[in-house]
N, C-alpha and C positions, 0 to 999 in steps of 0.2 A: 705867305708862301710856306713858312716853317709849318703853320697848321695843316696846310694842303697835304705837305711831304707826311706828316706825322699820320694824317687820318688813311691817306692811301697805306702805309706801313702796318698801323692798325689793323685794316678792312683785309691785307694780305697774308695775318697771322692769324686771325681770326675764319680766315675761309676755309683752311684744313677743317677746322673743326666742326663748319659748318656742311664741309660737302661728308661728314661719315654718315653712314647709315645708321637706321635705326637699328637692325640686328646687332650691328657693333657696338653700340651703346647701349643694349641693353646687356647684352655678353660681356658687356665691361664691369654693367651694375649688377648682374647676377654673381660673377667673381669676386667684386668689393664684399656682396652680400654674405659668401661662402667664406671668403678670409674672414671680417667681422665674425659668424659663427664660429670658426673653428677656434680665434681667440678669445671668447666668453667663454667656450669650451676649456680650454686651455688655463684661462684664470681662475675657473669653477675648480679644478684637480689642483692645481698650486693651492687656492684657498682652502678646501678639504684636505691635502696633505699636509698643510700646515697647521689645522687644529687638531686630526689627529697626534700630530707631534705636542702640541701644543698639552693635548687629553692625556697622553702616554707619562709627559713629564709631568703632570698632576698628582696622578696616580702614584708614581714614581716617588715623590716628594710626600704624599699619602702614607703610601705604607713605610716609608723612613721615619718620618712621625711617629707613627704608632707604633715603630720596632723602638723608638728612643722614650718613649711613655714608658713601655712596657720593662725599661731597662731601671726604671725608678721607682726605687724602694717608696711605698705610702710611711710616715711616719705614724707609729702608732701613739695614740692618746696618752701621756701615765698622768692619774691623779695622785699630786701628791701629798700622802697621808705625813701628820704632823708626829711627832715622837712617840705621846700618849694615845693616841687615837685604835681604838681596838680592830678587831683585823673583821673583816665585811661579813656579817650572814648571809649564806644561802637557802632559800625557803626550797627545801628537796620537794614539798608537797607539788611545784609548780612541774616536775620532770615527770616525765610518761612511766610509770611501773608496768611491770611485766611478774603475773603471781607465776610462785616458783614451781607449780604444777605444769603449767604450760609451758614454759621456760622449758623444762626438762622433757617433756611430750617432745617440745622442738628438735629440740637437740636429738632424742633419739632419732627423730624422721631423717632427720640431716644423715647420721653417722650411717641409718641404713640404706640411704640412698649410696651414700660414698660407697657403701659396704657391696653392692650390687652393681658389680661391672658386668658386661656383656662378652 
């Protein structure tokens, strides 16, 4: 008897859903299908807003970096020479000369240029 009473019960919940139509259950599944879109939609801009935040504090973090490099003196190298040790030659022959004819040529072109304002 309990089974009886239980399967009619059953068969009486179940038959709303059997008498809808097709248009309605497809207009159900077309709006499940529009929500779904709109919420991939939706998580797509949270996840893109979130990496640009993400890129901005990088960046951010970046150039702080580089302002606190940039705040640090390089230590320069000293070799330290012993008490007797003579003091370093420079071989001049290895620097660029300039003969003092041209040199002077130069310089005049220069001063006449300053010399000739408009």
């Amino acid at each position: 008897m309990r089974a009886l009473v239980l399967a009619l019960a059953l068969a009486a919940a179940a038959a709303p859903a059997a008498a809808q139509d097709y248009r309605g259950i497809a207009l159900s599944q077309e709006a499940e299908r529009i929500a779904a879109g709109q919420a991939a939609r939706s998580r797509d801009i949270v996840t893109t807003n979130e990496l640009s935040t993400l890129q901005a504090q990088v960046q951010s973090n970046q150039a702080l970096s580089d302002v606190g490099a940039l705040r640090v003196r390089p230590t320069v190298p000293t070799i330290p020479l012993g008490p007797y040790t003579p003091a370093p030659r420079i071989d001049t022959s290895k620097f660029a000369t300039i003969p003092d004819a041209e040199l002077a040529a130069s310089n005049a072109r220069v001063r006449a240029a300053a010399d000739n304002r408009r």
